[in-house]
Kinemage of the C-alpha trace (Angstrom):
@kinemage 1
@onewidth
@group {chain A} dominant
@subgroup {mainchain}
@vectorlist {calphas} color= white
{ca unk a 1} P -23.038 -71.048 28.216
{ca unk a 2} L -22.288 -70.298 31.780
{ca unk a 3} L -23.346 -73.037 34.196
{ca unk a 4} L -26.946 -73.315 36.160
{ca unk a 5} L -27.866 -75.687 38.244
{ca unk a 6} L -32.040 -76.152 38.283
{ca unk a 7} L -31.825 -75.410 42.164
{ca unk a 8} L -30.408 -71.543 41.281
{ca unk a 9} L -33.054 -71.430 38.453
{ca unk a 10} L -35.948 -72.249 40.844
{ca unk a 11} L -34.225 -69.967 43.381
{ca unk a 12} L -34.709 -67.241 41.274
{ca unk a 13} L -38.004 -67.496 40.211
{ca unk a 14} L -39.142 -67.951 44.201
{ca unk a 15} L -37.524 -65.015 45.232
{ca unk a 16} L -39.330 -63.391 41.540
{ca unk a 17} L -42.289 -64.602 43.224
{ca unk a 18} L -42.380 -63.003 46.956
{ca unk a 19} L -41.090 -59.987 44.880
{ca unk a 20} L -44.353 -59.348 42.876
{ca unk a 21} L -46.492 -61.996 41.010
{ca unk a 22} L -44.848 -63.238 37.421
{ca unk a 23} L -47.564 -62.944 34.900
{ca unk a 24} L -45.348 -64.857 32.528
{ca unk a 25} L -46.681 -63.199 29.126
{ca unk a 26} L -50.243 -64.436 29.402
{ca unk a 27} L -51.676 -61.216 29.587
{ca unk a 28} L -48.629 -58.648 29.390
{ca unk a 29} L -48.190 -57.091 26.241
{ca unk a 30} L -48.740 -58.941 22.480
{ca unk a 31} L -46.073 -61.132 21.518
{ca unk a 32} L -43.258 -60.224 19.289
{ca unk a 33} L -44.111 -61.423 15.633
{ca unk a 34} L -41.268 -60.310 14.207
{ca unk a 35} L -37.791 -58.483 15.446
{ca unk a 36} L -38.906 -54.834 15.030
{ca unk a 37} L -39.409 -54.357 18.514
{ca unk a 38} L -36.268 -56.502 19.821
{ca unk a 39} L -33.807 -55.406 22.411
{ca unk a 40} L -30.874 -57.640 21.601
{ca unk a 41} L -30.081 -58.517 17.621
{ca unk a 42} L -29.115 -62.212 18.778
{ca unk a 43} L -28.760 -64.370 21.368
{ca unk a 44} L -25.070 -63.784 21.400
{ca unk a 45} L -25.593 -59.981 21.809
{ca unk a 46} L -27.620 -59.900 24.690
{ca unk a 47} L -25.624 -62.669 26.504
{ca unk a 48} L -23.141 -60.129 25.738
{ca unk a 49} L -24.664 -57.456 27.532
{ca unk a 50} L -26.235 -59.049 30.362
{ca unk a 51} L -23.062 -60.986 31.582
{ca unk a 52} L -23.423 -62.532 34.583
{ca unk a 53} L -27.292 -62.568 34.385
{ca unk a 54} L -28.024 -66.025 33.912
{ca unk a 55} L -29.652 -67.558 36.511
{ca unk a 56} L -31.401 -64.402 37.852
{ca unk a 57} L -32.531 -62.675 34.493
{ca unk a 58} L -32.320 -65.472 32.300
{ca unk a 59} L -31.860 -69.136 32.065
{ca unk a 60} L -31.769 -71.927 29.375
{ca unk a 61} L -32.434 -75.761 29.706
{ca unk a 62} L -31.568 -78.334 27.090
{ca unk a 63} L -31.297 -81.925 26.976
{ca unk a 64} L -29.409 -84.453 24.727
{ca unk a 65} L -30.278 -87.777 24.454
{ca unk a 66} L -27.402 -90.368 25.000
{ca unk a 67} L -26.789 -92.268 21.398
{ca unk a 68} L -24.854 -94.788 21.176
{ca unk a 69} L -24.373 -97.916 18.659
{ca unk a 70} L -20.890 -100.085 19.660
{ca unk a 71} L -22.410 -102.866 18.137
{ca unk a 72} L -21.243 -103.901 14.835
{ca unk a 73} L -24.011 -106.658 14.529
{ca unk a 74} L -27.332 -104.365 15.105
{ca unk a 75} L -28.402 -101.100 14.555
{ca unk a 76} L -29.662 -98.855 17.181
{ca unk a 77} L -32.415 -95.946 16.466
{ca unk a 78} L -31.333 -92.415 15.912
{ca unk a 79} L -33.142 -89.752 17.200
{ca unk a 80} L -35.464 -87.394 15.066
{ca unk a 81} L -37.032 -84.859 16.434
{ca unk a 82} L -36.304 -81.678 18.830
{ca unk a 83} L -38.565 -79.643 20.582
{ca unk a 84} L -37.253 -75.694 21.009
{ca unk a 85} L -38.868 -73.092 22.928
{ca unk a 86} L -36.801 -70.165 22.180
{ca unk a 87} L -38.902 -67.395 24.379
{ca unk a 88} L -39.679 -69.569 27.338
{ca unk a 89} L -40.791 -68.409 30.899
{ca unk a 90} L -41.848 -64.474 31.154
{ca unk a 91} L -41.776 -63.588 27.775
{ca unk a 92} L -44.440 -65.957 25.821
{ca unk a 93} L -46.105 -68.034 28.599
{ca unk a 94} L -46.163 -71.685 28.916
{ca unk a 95} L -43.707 -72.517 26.018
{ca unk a 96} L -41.446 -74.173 28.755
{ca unk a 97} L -43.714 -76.210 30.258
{ca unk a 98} L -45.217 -77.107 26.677
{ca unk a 99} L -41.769 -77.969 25.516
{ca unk a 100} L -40.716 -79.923 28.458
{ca unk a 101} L -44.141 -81.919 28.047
{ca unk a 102} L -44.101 -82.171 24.361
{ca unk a 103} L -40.467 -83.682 24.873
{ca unk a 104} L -41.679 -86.333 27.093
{ca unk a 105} L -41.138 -84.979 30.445
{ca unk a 106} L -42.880 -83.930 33.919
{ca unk a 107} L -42.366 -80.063 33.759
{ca unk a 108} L -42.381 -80.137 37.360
{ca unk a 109} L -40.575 -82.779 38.384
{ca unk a 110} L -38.059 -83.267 35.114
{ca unk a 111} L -38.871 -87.119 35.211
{ca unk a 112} L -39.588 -88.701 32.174
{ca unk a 113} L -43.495 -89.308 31.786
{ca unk a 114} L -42.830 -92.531 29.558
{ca unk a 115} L -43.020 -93.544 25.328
{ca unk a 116} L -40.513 -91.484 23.192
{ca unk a 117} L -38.278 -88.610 24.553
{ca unk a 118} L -37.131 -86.048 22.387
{ca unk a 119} L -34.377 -83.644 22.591
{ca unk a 120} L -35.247 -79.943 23.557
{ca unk a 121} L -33.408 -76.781 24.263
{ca unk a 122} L -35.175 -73.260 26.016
{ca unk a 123} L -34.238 -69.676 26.471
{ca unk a 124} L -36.717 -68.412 29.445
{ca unk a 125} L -37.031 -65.057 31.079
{ca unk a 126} L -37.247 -64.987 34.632
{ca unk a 127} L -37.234 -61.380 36.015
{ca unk a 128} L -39.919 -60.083 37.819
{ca unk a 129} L -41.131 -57.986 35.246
{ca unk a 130} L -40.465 -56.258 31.607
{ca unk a 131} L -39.501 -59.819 30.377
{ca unk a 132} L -40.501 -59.090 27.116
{ca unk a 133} L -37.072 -57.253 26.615
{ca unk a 134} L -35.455 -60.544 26.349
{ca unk a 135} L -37.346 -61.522 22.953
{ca unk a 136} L -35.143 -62.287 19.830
{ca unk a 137} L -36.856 -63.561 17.336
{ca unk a 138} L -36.129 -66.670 15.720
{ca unk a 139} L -34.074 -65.895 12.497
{ca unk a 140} L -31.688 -64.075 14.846
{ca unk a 141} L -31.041 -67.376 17.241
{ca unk a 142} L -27.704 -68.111 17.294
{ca unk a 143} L -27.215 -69.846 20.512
{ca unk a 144} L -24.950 -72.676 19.467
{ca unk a 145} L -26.524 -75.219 21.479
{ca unk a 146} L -29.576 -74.795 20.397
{ca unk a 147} L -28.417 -74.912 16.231
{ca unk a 148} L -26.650 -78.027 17.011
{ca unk a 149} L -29.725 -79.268 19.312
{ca unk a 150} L -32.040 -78.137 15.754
{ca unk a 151} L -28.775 -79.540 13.143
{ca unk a 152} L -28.972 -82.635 14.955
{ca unk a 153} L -32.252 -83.977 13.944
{ca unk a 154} L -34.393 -84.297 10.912
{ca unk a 155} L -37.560 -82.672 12.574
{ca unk a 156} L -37.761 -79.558 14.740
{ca unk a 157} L -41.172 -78.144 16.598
{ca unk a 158} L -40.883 -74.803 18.092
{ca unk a 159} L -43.007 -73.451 20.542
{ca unk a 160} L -44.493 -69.857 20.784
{ca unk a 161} L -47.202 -67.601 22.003
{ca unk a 162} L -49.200 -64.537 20.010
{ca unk a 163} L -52.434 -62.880 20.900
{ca unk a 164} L -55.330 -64.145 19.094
{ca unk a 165} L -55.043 -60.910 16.850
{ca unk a 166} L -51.923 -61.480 15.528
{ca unk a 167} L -53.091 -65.851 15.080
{ca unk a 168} L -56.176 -64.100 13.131
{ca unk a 169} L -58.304 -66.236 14.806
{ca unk a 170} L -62.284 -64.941 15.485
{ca unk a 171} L -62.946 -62.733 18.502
{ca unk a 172} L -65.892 -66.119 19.101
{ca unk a 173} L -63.359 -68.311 19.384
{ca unk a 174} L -60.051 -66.789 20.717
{ca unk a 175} L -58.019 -70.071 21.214
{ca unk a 176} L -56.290 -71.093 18.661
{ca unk a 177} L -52.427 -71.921 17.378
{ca unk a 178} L -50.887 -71.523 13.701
{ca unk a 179} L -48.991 -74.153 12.373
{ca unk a 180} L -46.001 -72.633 10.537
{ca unk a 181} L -42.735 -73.724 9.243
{ca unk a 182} L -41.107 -75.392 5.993
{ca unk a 183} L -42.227 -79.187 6.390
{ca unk a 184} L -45.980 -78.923 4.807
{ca unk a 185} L -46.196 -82.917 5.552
{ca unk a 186} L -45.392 -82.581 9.295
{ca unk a 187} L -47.683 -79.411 9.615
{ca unk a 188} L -50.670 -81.501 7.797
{ca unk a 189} L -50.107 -83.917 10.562
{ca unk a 190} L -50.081 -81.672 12.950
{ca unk a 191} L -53.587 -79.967 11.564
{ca unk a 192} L -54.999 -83.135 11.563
{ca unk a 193} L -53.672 -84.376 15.046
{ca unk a 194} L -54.383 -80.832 16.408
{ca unk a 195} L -58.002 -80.426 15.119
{ca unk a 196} L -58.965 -84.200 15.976
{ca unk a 197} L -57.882 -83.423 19.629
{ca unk a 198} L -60.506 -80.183 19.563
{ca unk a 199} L -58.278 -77.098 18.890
{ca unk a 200} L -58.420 -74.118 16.455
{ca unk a 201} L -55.696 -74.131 13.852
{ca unk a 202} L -54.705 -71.793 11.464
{ca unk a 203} L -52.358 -72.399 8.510
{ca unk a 204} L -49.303 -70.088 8.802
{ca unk a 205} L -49.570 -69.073 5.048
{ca unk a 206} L -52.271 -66.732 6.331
{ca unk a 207} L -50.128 -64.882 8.534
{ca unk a 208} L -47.481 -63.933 7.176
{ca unk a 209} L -45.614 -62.633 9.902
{ca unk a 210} L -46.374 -65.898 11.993
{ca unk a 211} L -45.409 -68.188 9.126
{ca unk a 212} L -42.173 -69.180 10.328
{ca unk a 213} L -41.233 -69.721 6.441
{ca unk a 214} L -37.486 -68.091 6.638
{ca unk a 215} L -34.721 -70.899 6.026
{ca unk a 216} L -32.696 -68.772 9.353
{ca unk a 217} L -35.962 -69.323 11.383
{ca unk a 218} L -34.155 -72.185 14.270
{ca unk a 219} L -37.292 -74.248 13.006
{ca unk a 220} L -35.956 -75.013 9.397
{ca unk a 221} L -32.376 -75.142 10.393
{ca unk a 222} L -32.868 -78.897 10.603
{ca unk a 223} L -31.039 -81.853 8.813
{ca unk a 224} L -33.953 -81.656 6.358
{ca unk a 225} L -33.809 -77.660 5.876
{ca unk a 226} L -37.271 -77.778 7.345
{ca unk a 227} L -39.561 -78.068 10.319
{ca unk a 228} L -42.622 -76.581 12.072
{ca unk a 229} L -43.582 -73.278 14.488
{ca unk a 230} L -46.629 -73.205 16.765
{ca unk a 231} L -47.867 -69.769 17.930
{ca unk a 232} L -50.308 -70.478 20.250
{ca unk a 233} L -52.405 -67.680 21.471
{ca unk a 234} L -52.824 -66.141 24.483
{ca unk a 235} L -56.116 -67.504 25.438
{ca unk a 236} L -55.379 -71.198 24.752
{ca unk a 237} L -52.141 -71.076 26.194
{ca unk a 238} L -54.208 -69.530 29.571
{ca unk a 239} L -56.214 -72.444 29.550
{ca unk a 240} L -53.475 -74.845 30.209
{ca unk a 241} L -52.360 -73.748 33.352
{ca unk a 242} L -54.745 -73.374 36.509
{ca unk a 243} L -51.673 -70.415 38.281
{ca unk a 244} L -50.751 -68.289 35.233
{ca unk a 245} L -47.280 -67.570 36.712
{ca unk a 246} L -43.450 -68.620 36.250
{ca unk a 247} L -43.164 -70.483 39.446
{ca unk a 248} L -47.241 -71.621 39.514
{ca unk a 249} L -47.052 -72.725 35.696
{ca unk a 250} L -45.603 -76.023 36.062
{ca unk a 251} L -47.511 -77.783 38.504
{ca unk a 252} L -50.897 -76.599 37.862
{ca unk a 253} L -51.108 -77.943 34.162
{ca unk a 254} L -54.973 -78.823 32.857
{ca unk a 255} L -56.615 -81.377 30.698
{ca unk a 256} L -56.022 -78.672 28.169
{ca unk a 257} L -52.694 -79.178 28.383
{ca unk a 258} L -52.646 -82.661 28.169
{ca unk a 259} L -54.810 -82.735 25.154
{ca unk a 260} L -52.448 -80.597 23.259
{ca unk a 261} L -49.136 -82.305 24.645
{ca unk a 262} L -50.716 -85.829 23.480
{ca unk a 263} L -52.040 -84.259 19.984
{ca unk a 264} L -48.434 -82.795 19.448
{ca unk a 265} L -46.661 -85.843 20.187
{ca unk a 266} L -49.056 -87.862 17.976
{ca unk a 267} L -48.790 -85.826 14.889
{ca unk a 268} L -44.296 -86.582 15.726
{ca unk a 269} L -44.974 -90.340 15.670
{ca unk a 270} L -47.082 -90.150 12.920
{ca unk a 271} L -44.417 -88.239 10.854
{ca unk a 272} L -41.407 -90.373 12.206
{ca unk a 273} L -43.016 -93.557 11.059
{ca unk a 274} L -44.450 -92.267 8.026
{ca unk a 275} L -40.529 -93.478 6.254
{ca unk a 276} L -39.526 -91.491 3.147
{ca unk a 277} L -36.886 -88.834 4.574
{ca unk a 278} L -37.693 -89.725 7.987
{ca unk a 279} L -35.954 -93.585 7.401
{ca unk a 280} L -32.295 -93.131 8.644
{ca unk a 281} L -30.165 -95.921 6.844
């Protein structure tokens, strides 16, 4: 990974922004469900090809979480769970900000917003347009900091966006996300969490192509062989943010937003203390 600094990042996407608005993916073009329509057949192969375009095409963020236990009298808590967001800033709308929030942190500002912070990692698109090029689906991630950011813990929650079509969710009732991935006790909480909170889900067994059921999907390449995928449609995703754009996303977040941050990060504490497989000895 070539280095960014956040101030070339946010750079970028201002000069994106006097260029011609960033719509972000909110209302340009249905997602990619699967990786028929992809540019690039991995991560490594289209860092290959656009060398030298991070930073003004592209950019990823990631954070690790300092562990450390010196002590040979206590033990100290491991971390458990990582948030990815794997098509972050033009391409599916939202993700980043939802994955920096879901994590525990300000998208915004970066500072941490308090209670339990959680490892993430993002790919985002920042050109000015045709950001959708820069999709690879998630079977084909092989970006090796996010697998070790996803090998690294037992639970993994990946962030994406759809159109309500592809969610199958009713044209009455638009917003809605599907809760997909290998861990059926983490996506029950999730359902539950999710649904007490107010919002639409729909079980990723229905969708096949949303289902995020492959062991290569980043979200089951955990220490358990199994997490969870959100695809959040279009229309919910819209209703977090008050300027649908790259550079407006971040500070204009709703109650919306909060709502499904807070629901996300209830259904993680919920699984985390819920001991079985999640108790680290």
């Amino acid at each position: 990974m070539t280095t960014t600094s956040r101030r070339t990042v946010l750079t970028a996407l201002a000069t994106a922004t006097v260029a011609g608005p960033l719509l972000g993916g909110l209302g340009a073009g249905a997602a990619h469900a699967t990786s028929a329509n992809d540019l690039y057949s991995s991560n490594t192969d289209l860092y290959t090809k656009l060398a030298g375009k991070e930073g003004t095409d592209f950019a990823r963020r990631y954070k690790r979480h300092e562990q450390v236990d010196s002590d040979q009298k206590t033990a100290v808590a491991y971390g458990r769970t990582a948030i990815l967001a794997l098509h972050g800033g033009g391409i599916e709308g939202g993700t980043s900000e939802l994955c920096l929030g879901i994590a525990g942190y300000d998208p915004a500002t970066l500072a941490a917003k308090g209670g339990p912070a959680y490892d993430y990692w993002m790919f985002e698109a920042i050109r000015s347009s045709n950001n959708s090029e820069l999709h690879v689906t998630s079977r084909n991630c092989d970006d090796k900091v996010a697998l070790s950011v996803a090998a690294a813990n037992l639970n993994v929650v990946s962030l994406h966006g759809c159109t309500a079509a592809q969610a199958g969710a009713p044209v009455s009732r638009p917003e809605a996300v599907v809760v997909g991935g290998l861990n059926n006790t983490f996506k029950t909480y999730l359902h539950d969490a999710l649904r007490a909170a107010g919002f639409q889900t729909i079980d990723g067994s229905t969708e096949p192509d949303l289902a995020g059921v492959e062991p290569t999907n980043i979200c089951n390449r955990t220490l358990l062989a199994k997490g969870v995928q959100l695809e959040i449609t279009t229309e919910l995703r819209k209703s977090m943010f008050a300027v649908n754009t790259i550079a407006g996303r971040a500070t204009s977040t709703t109650a919306v937003y909060d709502t499904f941050v807070a629901a996300v990060r209830t259904a993680i504490a919920r699984l985390e203390a819920s001991g079985g497989e999640q108790i680290i000895l």
